[in-house]
TIVEXSE-803259 format. One record per residue (C-alpha): residue number from 0; x, y, z; residue in three letters; chain. Coordinates in Angstrom, 1 decimal. Example, Ala and Ser with C-alpha at 12.3 -4.5 7.8 and 13.67 -1.06 7.14 Angstrom:
2
<fimi->0, u->12.3, v->-4.5, w->7.8, milum->ALA, vovo->A>
<fimi->1, u->13.7, v->-1.1, w->7.1, milum->SER, vovo->A>
% end
This chain:
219
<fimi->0, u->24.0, v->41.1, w->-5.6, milum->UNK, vovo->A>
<fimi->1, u->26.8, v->42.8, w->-7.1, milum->UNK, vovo->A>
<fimi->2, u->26.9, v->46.3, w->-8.3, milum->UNK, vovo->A>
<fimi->3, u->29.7, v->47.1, w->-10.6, milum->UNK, vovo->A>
<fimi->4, u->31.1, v->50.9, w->-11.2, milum->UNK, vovo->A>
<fimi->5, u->33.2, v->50.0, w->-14.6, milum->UNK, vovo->A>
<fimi->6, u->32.9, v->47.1, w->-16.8, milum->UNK, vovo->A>
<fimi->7, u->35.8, v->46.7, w->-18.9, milum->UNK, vovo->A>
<fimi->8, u->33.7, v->43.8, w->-21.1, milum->UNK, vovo->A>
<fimi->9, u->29.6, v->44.5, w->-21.0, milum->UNK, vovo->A>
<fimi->10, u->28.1, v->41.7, w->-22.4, milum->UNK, vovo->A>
<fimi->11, u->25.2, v->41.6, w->-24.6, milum->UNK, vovo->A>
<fimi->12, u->22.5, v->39.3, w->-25.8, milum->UNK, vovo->A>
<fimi->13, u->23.5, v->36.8, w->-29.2, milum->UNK, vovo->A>
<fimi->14, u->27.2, v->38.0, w->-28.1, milum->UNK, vovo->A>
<fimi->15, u->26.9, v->41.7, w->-28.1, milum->UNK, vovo->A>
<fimi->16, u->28.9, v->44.4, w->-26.0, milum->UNK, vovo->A>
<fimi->17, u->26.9, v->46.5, w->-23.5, milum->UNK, vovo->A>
<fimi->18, u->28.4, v->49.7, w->-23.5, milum->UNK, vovo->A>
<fimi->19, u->28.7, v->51.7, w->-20.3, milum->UNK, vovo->A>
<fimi->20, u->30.1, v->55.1, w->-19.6, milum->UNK, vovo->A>
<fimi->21, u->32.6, v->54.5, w->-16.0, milum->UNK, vovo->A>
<fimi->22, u->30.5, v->55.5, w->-12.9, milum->UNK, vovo->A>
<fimi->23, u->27.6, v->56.5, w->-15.1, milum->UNK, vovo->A>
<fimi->24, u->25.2, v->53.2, w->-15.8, milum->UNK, vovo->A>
<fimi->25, u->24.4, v->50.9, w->-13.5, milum->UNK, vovo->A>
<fimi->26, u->25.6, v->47.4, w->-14.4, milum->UNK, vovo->A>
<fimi->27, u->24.2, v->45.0, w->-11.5, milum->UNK, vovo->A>
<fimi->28, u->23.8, v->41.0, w->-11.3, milum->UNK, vovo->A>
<fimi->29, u->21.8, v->39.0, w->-8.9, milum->UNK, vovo->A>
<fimi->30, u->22.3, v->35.7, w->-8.3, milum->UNK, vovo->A>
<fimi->31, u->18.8, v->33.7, w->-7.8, milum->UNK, vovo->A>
<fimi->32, u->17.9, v->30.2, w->-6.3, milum->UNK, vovo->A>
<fimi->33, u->14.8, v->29.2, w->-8.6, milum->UNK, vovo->A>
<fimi->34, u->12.0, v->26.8, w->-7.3, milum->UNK, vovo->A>
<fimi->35, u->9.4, v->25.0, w->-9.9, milum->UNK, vovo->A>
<fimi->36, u->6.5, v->27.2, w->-10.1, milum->UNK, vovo->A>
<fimi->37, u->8.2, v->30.0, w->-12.6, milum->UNK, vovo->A>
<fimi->38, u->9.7, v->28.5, w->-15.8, milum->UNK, vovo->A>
<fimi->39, u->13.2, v->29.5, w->-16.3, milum->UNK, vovo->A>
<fimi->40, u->12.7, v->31.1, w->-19.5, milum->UNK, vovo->A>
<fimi->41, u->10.6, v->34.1, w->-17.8, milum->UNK, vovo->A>
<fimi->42, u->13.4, v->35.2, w->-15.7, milum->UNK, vovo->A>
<fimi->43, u->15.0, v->37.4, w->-18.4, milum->UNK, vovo->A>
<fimi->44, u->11.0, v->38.7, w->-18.7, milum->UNK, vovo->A>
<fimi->45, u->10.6, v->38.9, w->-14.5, milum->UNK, vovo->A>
<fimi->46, u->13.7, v->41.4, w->-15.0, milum->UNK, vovo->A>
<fimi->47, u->12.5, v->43.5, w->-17.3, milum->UNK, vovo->A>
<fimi->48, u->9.3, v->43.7, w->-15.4, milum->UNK, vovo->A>
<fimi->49, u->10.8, v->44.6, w->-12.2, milum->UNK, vovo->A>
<fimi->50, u->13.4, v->47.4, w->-14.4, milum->UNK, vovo->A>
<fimi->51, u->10.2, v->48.8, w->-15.7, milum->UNK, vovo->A>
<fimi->52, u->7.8, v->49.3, w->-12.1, milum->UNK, vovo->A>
<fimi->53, u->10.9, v->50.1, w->-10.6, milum->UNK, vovo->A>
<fimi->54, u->11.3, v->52.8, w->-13.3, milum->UNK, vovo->A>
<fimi->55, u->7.7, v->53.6, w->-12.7, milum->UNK, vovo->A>
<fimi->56, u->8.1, v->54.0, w->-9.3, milum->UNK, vovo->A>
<fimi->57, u->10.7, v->56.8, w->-10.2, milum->UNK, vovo->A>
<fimi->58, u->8.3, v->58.4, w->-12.2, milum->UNK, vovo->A>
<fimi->59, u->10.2, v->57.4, w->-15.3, milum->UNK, vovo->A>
<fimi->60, u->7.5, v->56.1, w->-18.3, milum->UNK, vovo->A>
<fimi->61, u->9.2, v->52.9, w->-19.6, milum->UNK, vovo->A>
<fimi->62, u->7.9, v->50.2, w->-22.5, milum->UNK, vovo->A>
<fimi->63, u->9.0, v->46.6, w->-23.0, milum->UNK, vovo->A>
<fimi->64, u->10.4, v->44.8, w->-26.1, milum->UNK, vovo->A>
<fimi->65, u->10.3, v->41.2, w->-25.8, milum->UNK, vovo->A>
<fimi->66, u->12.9, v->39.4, w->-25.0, milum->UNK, vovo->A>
<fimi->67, u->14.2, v->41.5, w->-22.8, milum->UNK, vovo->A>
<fimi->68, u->14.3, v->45.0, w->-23.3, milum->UNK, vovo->A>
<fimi->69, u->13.3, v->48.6, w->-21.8, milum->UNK, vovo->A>
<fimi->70, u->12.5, v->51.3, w->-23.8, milum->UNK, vovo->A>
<fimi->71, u->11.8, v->55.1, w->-23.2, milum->UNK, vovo->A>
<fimi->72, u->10.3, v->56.8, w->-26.6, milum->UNK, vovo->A>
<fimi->73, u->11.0, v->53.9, w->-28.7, milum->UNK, vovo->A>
<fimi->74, u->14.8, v->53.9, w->-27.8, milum->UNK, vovo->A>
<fimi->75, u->17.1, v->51.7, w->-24.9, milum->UNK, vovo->A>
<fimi->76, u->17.7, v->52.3, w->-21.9, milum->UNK, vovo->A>
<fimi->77, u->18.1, v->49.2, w->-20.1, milum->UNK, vovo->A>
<fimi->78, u->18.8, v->45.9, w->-21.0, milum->UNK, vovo->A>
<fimi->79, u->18.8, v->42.3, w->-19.2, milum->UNK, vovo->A>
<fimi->80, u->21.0, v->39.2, w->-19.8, milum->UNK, vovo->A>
<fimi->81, u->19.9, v->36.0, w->-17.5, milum->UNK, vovo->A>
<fimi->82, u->22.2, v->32.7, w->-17.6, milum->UNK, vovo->A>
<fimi->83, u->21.2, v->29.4, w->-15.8, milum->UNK, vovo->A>
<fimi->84, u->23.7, v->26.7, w->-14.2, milum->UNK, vovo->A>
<fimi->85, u->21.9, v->23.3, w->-12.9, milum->UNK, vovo->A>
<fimi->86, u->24.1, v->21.8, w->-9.7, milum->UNK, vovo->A>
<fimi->87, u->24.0, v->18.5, w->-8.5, milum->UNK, vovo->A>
<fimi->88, u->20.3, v->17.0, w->-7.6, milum->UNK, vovo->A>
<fimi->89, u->17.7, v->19.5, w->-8.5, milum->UNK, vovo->A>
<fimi->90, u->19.7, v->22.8, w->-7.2, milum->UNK, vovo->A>
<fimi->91, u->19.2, v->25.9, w->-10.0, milum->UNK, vovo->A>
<fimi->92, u->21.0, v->28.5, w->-10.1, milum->UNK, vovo->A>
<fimi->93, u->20.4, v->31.9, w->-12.4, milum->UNK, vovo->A>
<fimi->94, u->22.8, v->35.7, w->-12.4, milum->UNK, vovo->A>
<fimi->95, u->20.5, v->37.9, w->-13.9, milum->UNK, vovo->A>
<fimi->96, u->22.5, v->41.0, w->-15.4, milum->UNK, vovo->A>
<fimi->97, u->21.1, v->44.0, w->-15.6, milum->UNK, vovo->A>
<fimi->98, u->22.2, v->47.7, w->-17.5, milum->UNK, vovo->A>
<fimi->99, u->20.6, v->50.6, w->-17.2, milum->UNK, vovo->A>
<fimi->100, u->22.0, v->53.9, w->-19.2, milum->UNK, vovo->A>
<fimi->101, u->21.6, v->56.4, w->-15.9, milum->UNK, vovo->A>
<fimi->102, u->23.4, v->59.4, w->-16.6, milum->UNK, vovo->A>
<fimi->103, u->25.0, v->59.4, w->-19.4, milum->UNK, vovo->A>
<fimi->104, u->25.3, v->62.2, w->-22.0, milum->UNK, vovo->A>
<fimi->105, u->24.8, v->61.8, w->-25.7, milum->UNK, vovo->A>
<fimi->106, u->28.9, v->61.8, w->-26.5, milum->UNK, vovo->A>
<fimi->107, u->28.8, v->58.4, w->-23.8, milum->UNK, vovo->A>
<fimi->108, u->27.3, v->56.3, w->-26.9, milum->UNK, vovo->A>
<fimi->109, u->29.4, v->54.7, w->-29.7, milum->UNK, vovo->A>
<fimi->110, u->28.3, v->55.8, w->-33.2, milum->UNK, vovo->A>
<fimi->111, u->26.3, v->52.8, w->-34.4, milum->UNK, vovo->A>
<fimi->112, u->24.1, v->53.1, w->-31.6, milum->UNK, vovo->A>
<fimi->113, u->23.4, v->56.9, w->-31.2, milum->UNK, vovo->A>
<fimi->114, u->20.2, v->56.5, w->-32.8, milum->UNK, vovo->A>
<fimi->115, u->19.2, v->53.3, w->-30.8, milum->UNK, vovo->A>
<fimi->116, u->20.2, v->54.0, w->-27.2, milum->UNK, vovo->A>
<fimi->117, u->19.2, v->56.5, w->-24.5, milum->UNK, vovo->A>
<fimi->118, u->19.7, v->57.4, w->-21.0, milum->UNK, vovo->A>
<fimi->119, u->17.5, v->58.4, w->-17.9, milum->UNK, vovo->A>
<fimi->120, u->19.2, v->61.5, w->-17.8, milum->UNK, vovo->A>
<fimi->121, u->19.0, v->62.6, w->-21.6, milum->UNK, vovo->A>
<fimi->122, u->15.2, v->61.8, w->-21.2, milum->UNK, vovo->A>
<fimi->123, u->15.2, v->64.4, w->-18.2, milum->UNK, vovo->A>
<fimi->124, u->15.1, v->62.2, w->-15.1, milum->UNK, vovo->A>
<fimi->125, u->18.1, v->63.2, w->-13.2, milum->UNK, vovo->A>
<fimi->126, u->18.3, v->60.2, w->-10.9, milum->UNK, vovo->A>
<fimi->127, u->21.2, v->58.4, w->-9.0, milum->UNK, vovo->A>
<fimi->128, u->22.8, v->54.6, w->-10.1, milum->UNK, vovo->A>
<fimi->129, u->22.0, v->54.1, w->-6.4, milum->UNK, vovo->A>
<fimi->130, u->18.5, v->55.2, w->-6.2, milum->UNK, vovo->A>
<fimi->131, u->17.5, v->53.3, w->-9.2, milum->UNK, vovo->A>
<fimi->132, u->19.3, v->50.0, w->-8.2, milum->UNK, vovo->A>
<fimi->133, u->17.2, v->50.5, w->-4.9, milum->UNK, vovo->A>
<fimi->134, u->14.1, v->50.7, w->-6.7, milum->UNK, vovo->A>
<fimi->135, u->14.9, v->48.0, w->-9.1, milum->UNK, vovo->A>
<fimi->136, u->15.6, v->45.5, w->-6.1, milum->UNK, vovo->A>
<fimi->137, u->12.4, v->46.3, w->-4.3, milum->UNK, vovo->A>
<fimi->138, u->10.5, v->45.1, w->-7.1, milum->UNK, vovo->A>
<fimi->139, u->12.6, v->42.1, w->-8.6, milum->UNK, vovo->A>
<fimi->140, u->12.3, v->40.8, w->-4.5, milum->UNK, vovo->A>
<fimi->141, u->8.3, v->41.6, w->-4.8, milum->UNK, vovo->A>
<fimi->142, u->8.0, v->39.5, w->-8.2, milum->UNK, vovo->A>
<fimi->143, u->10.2, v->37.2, w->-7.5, milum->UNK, vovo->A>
<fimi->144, u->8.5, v->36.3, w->-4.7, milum->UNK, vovo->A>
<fimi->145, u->4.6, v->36.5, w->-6.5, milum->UNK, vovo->A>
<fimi->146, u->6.5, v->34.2, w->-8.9, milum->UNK, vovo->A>
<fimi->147, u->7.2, v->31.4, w->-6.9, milum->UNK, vovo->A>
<fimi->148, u->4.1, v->31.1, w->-4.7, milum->UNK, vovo->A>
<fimi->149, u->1.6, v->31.8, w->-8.2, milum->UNK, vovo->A>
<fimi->150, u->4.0, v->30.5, w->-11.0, milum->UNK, vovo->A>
<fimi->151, u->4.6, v->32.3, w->-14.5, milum->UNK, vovo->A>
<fimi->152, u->1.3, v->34.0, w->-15.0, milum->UNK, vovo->A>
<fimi->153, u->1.0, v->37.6, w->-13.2, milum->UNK, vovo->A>
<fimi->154, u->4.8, v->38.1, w->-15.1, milum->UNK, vovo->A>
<fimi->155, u->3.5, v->37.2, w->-18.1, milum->UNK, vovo->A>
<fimi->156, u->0.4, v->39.2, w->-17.5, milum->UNK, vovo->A>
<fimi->157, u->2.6, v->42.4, w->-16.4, milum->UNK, vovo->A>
<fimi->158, u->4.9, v->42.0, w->-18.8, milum->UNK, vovo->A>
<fimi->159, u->2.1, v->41.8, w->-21.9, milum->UNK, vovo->A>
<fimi->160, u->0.3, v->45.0, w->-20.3, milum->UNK, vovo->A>
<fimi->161, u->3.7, v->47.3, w->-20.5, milum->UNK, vovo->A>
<fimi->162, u->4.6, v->46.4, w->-24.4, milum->UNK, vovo->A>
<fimi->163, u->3.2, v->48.2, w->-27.1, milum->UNK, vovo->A>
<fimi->164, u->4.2, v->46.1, w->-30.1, milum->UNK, vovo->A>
<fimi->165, u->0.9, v->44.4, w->-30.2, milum->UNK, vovo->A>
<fimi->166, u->-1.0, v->43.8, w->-33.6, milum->UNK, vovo->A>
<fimi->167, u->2.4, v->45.4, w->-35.5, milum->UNK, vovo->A>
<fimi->168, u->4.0, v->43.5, w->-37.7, milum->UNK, vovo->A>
<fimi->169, u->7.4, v->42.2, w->-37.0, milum->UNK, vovo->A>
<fimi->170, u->10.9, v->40.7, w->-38.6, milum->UNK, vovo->A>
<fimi->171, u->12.3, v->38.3, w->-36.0, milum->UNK, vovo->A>
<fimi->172, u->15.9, v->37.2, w->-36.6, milum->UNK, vovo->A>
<fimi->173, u->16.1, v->33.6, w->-35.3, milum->UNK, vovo->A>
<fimi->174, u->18.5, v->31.1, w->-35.1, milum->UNK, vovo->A>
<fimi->175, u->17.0, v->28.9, w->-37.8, milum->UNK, vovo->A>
<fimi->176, u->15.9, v->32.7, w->-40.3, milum->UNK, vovo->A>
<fimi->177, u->14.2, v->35.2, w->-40.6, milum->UNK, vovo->A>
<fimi->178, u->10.3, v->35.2, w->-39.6, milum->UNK, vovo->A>
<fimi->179, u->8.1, v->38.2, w->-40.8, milum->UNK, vovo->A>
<fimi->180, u->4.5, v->38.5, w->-39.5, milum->UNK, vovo->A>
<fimi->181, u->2.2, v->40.2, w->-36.9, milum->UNK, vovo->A>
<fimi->182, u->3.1, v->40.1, w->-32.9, milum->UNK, vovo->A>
<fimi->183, u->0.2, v->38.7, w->-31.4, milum->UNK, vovo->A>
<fimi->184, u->0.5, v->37.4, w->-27.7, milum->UNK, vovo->A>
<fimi->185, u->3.2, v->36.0, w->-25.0, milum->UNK, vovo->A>
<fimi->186, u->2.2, v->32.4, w->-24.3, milum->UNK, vovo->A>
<fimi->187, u->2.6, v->30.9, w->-20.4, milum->UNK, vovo->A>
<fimi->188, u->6.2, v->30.5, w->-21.0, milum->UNK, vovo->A>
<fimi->189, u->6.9, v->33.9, w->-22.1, milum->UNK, vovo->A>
<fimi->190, u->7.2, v->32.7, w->-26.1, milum->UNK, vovo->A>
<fimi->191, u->6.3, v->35.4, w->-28.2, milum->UNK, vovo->A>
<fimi->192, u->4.0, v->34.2, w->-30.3, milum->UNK, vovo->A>
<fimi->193, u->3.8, v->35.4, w->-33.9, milum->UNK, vovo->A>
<fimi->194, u->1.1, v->35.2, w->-36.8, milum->UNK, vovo->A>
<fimi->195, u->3.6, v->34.5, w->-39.7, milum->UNK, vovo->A>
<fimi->196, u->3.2, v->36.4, w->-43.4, milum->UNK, vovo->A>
<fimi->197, u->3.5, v->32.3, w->-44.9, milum->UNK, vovo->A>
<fimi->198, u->0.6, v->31.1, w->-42.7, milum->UNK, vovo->A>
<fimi->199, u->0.3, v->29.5, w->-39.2, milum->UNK, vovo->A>
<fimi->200, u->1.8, v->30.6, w->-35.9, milum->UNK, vovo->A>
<fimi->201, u->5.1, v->30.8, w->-35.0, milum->UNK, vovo->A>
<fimi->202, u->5.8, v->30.3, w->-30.7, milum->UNK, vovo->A>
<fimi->203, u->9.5, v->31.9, w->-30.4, milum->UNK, vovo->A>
<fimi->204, u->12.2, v->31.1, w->-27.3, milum->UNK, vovo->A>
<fimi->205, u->14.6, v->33.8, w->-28.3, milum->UNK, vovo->A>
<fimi->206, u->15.3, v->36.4, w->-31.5, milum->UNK, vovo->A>
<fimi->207, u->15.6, v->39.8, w->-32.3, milum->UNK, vovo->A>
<fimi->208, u->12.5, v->41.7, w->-33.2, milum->UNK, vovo->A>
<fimi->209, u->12.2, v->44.5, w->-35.6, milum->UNK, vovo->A>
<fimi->210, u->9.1, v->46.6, w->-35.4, milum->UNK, vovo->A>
<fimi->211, u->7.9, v->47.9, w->-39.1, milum->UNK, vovo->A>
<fimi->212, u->6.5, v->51.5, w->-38.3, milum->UNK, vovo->A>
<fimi->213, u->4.0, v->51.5, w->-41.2, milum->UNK, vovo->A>
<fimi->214, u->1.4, v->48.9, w->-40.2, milum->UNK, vovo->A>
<fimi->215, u->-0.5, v->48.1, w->-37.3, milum->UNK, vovo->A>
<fimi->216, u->-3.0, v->45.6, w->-37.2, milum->UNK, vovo->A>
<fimi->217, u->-6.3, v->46.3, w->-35.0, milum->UNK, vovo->A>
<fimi->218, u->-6.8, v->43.4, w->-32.1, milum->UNK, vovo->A>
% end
């Protein structure tokens, strides 16, 4: 694990900067050895997980946005970034990024995403980079573990429990377009899976969801 006190080039999901004021977000990466039982692509879903009890644990209220997101009060304040490498015979290996806005202020935020972005202390939690790393790591090493001796399904069922998107409809920028249509579910893989406006279902690796504030649909 590796905890960084400036980054000089954040990264970002789909090629995006992560911004982060010097000494005042945490930016931390663990590197993971990954058996069968949990599917690769719930890592980036395990790490919001643990970001969010650990939050919890803090006394910090916290929502997920699939893929990978954490929210306070509809805004971001953490982020996660996970990147495989296969080595020779079956050995895995994943560094799972993490960046969490800790303490900074308002004027730490670029202009495009002042609307979009918050911090723990801006919400009133005035907490440490250290003391949320701690609590972070307890519970990425409890999940982790539940992960690999039960498979995929208690993330996926923690996860689904902590989002609130559920029955709204969404705008999902994909690879191949852009699907509209209602958030239904997480499959066992961690897919979102989407009723689309044009009919059928839609099961989603990756995208960008946009939540339209004006209609919810009742489960």
């Amino acid at each position: 694990m590796i905890v960084a006190d400036v980054q000089t080039r954040g990264r970002g999901r789909s090629g995006r900067t992560w911004h982060q004021a010097p000494r005042r977000g945490l930016a931390l990466s663990v590197l993971l050895l990954p058996r069968e039982r949990c599917p690769l692509t719930l890592v980036p879903l395990l790490a919001g997980l643990g970001l969010a009890e650990g939050l919890e644990s803090l006394s910090v209220e916290t929502e997920l946005k699939w893929p990978n997101d954490v929210l306070i009060g509809g805004r971001k304040v953490a982020g996660v970034l996970c990147e495989s490498r296969s080595g020779s015979g079956p050995a895995r290996t994943v560094v799972m990024g993490v960046g969490v806005n800790v303490a900074e202020g308002p004027e730490d935020f670029p202009p495009e995403i002042h609307g979009s972005a918050t911090s723990l202390r801006i919400e009133g939690n005035d907490l440490g980079r250290e003391e949320v790393a701690a609590a972070f790591l307890n519970r990425l090493e409890r999940l982790w573990i539940l992960a690999e001796e039960r498979g995929g399904a208690p993330i996926v069922e923690g996860w689904r429990r902590r989002a609130t998107f559920w029955g709204r409809r969404v705008a999902v920028a994909t690879r191949s377009g852009r699907l509209a249509g209602v958030a239904e579910d997480l499959d066992a893989e961690g897919r979102l899976l989407v009723q689309l406006d044009a009919g059928g279902r839609a099961a989603l690796w990756a995208g960008e969801p946009e939540l339209d504030p004006g209609m919810r649909i009742e489960r």
